[in-house]
N, C-alpha and C positions, 0 to 999 in steps of 0.2 A: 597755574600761578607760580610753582616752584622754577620753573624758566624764565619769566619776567624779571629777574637781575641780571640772569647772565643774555639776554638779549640785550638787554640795557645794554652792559657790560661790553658787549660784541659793535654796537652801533656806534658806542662814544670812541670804540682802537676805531675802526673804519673813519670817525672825523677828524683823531691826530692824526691817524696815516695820512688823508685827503690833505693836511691843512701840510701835514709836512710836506709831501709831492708838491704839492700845489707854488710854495713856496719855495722848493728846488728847480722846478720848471722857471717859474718868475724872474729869480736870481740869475738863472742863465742866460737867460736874454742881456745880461748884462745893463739894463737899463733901470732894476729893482733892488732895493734893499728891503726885506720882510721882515725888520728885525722887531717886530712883534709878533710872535705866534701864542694863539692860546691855546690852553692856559699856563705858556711859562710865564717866567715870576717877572713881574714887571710890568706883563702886557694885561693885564685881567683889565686895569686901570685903565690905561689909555684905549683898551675896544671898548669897554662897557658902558653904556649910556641909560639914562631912565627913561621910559614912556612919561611924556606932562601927565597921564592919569591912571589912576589905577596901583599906584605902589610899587610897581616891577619895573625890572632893568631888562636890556638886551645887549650881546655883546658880539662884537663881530670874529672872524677867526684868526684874521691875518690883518694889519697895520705897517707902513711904512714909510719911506720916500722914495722919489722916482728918480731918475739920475739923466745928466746930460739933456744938451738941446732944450729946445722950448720948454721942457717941464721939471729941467732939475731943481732938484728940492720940494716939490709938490709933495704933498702929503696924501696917502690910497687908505682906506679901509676894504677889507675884502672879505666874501662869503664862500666858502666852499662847500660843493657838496660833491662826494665821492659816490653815485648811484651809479647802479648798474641796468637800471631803468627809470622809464621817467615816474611811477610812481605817483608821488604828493609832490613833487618838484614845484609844478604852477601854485601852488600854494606858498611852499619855501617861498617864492621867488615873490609874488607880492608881497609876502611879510618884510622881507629883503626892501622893497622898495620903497615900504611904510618908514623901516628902521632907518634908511637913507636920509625920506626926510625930514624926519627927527633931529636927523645926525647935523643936519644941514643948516638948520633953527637954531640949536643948538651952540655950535662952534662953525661958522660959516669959513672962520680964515684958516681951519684945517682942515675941511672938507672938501681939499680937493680933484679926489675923483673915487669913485665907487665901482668894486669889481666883484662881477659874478663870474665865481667858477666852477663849472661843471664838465663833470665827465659823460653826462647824458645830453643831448639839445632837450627842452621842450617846451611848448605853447610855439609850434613850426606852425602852426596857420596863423598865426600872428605876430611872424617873427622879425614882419619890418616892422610894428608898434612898440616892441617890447620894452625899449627903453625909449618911449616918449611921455612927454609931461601928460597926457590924454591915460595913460596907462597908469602915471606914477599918481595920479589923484584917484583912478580907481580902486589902485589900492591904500591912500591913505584915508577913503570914505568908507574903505572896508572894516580899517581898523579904528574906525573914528572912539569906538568907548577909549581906547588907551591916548586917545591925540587929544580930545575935546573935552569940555566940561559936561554931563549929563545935563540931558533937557537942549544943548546947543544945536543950531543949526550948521549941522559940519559942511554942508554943500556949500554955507555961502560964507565959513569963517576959511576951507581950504586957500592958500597963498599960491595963487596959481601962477609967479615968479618964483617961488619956492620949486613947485613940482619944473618951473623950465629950468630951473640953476641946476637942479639933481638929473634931468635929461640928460644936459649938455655936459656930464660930470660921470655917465654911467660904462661902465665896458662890461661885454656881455663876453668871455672867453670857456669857448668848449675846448676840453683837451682829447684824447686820448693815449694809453695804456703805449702804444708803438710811437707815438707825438713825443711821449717823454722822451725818447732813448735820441731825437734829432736834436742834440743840445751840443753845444760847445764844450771839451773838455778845461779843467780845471786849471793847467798849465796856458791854454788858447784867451782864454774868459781874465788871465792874468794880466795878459798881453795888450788887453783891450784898455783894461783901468788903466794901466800905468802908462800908456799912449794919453787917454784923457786924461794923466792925469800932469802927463807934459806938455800937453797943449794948455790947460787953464794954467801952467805957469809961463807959459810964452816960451818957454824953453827950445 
């Protein structure tokens, strides 16, 4: 029992760390702003959402906008998980899809796109289903006490436009450890915005 805090303790640096990578990776691609990470101060607010039942919230790790071309100014919410196997992932990853579409009910005109990141793949024998609305109602009949009112009939109250809007909205991004270090330096990544940022002045 006397090690159960500092386990705790061990797991919650391992999801700053994951959430901070995660977000340094994203950034470089040049096409992401993460300027919500949890839990700095600001962001608790804008990830956190409530379950319709049961009293409890859920919040995601990472929050932002996406930049340039077809999707600038879209708004992401994102989940990281920093594992070194796949573990309870398949589990993560439903709850993940249940909180999506929650998120998506919710506030539909900032919900526009949802990302999992992981440093492990898993559920690979199903990994061309993984983000389809077939999958995303699996798991929101999983979590049906927290979605529905007790006694409801979840199978036929699920919004099966709901679970296709959160498909067509989901990115499934596996990294790794040698993946981070393929990134653009900070000087190069400069060069990019301020190119965009003379073309959207016509300049």
């Amino acid at each position: 029992m006397a090690n159960t805090p500092q386990r705790g303790e061990a797991l919650h640096d391992i999801g700053r760390e994951g959430a901070r990578r995660a977000k340094q990776w994203l950034e470089s691609t040049s096409r992401v702003d993460a300027c919500w990470v949890n839990p700095d101060k600001g962001a608790v607010q804008k990830l956190t959402f409530d379950w319709p039942e049961g009293g409890e919230s859920f919040s995601f790790d990472l929050g932002g906008k996406l930049r340039y071309g077809p999707i600038d100014g879209d708004l992401f919410y994102a989940e990281v998980k920093k594992y070194s196997a796949v573990g309870d992932l398949n589990t993560h990853y439903k709850a993940f899809l249940a909180k999506c579409y929650v998120t998506y009910q919710a506030v539909p005109r900032f919900a526009d796109h949802f990302m999992w990141v992981s440093w492990t793949p898993h559920g690979t024998s199903k990994w061309g289903v993984l983000t389809s609305a077939e999958m995303i109602k699996e798991a929101v009949l999983g979590h049906a006490a927290k979605i529905f009112q007790s006694g409801a009939d979840a199978d036929q109250l699920v919004d099966d436009e709901v679970c296709k809007a959160v498909s067509d909205r989901l990115w499934l991004l596996i990294l790794s450890d040698k993946q981070e270090t393929l990134v653009p330096a900070t000087e190069h990544l400069n060069l990019i915005h301020a190119h965009e940022l003379t073309k959207a002045a016509g300049l």
